[in-house]
C-alpha positions in Angstrom: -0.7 30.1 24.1 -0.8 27.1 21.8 -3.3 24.8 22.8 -3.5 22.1 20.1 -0.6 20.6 16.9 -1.5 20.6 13.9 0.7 18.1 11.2 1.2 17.6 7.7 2.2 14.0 7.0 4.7 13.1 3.8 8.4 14.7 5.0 6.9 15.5 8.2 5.9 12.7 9.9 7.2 10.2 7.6 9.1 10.3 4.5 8.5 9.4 1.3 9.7 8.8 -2.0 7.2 8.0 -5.0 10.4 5.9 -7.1 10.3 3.6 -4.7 6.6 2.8 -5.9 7.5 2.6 -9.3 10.8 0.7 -9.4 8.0 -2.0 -8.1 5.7 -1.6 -10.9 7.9 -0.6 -13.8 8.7 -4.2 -14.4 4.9 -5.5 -14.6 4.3 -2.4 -17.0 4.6 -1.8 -20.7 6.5 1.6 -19.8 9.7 0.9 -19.0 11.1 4.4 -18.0 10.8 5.4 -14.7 10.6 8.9 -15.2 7.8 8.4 -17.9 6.0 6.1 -15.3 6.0 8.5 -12.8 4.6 11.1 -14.9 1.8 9.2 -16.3 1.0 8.4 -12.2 0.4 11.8 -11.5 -1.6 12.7 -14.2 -4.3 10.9 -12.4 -2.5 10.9 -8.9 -3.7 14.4 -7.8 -7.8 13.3 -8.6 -7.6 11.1 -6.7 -5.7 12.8 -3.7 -8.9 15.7 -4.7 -11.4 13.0 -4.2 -12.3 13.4 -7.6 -12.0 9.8 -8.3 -12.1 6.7 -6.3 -9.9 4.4 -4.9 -10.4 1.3 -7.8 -11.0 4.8 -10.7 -7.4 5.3 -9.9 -6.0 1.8 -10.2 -7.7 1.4 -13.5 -6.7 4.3 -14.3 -3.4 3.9 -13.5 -3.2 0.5 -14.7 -4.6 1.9 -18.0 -1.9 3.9 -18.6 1.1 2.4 -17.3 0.0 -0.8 -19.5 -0.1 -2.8 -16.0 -0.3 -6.8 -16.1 0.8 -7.3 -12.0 -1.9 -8.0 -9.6 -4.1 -5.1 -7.9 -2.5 -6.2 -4.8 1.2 -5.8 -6.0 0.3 -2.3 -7.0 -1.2 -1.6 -3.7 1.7 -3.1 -1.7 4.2 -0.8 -3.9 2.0 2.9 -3.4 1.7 2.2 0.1 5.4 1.2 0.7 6.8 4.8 -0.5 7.4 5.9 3.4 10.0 5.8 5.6 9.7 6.7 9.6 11.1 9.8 10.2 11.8 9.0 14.3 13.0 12.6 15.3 9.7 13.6 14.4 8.1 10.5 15.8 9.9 11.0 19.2 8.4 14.8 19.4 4.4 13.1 19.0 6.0 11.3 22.2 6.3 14.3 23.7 3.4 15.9 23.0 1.1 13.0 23.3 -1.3 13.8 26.2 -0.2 17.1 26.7 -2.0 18.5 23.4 -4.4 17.4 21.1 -2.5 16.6 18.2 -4.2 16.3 14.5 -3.3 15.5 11.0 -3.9 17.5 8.1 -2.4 16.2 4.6 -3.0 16.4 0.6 -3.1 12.0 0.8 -5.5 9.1 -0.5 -7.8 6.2 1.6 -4.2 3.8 0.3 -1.8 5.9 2.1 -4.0 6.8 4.9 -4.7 2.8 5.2 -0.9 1.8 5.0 0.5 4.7 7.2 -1.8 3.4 10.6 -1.1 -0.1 9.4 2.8 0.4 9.5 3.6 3.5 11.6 2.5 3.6 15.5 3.3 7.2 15.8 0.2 7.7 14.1 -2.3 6.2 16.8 -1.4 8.8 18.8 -3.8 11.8 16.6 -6.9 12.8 17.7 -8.0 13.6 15.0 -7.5 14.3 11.0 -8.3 16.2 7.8 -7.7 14.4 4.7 -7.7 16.2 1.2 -9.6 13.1 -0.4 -12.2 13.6 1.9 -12.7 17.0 2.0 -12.4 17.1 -1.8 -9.9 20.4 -1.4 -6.4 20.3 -1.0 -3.0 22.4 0.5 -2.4 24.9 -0.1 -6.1 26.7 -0.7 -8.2 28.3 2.2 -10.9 25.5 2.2 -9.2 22.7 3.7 -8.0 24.7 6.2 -11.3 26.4 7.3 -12.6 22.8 7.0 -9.9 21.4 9.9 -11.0 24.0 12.1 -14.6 23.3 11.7 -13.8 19.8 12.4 -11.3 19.7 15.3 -12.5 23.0 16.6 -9.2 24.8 16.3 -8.5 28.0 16.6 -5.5 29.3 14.4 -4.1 31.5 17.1 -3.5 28.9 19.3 -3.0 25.9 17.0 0.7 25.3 16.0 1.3 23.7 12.6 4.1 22.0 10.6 4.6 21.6 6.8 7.2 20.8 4.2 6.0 23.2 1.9 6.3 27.0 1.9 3.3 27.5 0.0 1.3 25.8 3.1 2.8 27.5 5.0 2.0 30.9 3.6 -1.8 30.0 3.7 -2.0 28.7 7.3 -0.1 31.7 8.1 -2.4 34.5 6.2 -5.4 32.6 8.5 -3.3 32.9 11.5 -1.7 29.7 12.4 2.0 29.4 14.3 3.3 27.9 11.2 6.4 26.3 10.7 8.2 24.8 7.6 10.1 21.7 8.4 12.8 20.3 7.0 14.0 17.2 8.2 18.1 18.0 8.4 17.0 20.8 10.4 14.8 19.5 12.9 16.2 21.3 15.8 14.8 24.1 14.2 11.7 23.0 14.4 12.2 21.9 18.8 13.6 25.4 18.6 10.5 27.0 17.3 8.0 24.9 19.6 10.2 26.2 22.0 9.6 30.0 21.3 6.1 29.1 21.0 6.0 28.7 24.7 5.8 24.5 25.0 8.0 22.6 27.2 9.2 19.6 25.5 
């Protein structure tokens, strides 16, 4: 019997596309290829999403190397404006909401977290959440998992949860989740699955 949700955020929840962020940037920046710009972002992006580095670490950093000369709150404004509301998801929380407990669990940083409950009402309705830059481990390794259901007091076997990627999926399977990989042009196999699961939507 599943007693409790448990959801990944970026092309779960919400979508998201990291050009977006530095389309914005690229022309305040000494590198003008996108693809290079991007590159040199995640060099230092994943630190920070570890909790390895802080919040203003990573904007030096990343101002640093991209050669930046906009304003700290330009750059800001662009890394939290990657996302896009992904309603047929968003319409499911509806559904849930009140009937289960529903929590987050996401590889993210204090920027995203910050602009997603800013811009995004779907996520107000979360009990709770687990946040890779916080727990200083990250999707898909054991820790962060063991670390939600310390947290939230889940229990794997009745806790459903829903990913993008299969190598998430894998790990919160081998622990003993319901686990389902979502895609979102095949969200009805994901009602379909809940379904089987034994929830009325």
């Amino acid at each position: 019997m599943i007693r409790a949700f448990l959801f990944d955020i970026g092309n779960v929840l919400v979508r998201f596309d990291f050009s977006r962020a530095v389309r914005a940037v690229v022309p305040f920046s000494d590198v003008a290829d996108e693809a290079d710009a991007l590159h040199r972002i995640d060099a230092v992006k994943l630190g920070y999403e570890d909790g390895q580095i802080s919040r203003a670490d990573f904007l030096h950093e990343a101002f640093r190397i991209l050669g930046y000369r906009g304003t700290e709150a330009q750059f800001i404004a662009a890394w939290q404006g990657i996302f896009t509301e992904n309603e047929p998801m968003t319409l499911l929380v509806r559904a849930l909401r009140g009937k289960f407990p529903l929590f987050l669990l996401s590889n993210t940083n204090d920027m995203h977290v910050e602009g997603l409950f800013r811009d995004f009402p779907v996520f107000a309705h979360f009990t709770g959440a687990t946040y890779s830059h916080e727990a200083k481990a990250s999707k898909p390794h054991r820790p962060i998992y063991e670390i939600a259901c310390r947290t939230h007091g889940l229990d794997p076997r009745t806790t459903f949860f829903i990913d993008d990627l299969a190598a998430n999926i894998a790990t919160a399977r081998e622990i003993g989740f319901h686990a389902h990989q979502y895609h979102h042009d095949r969200h009805g196999e994901l009602l379909a699955a809940v379904r089987g699961a034994g929830v009325e939507l």
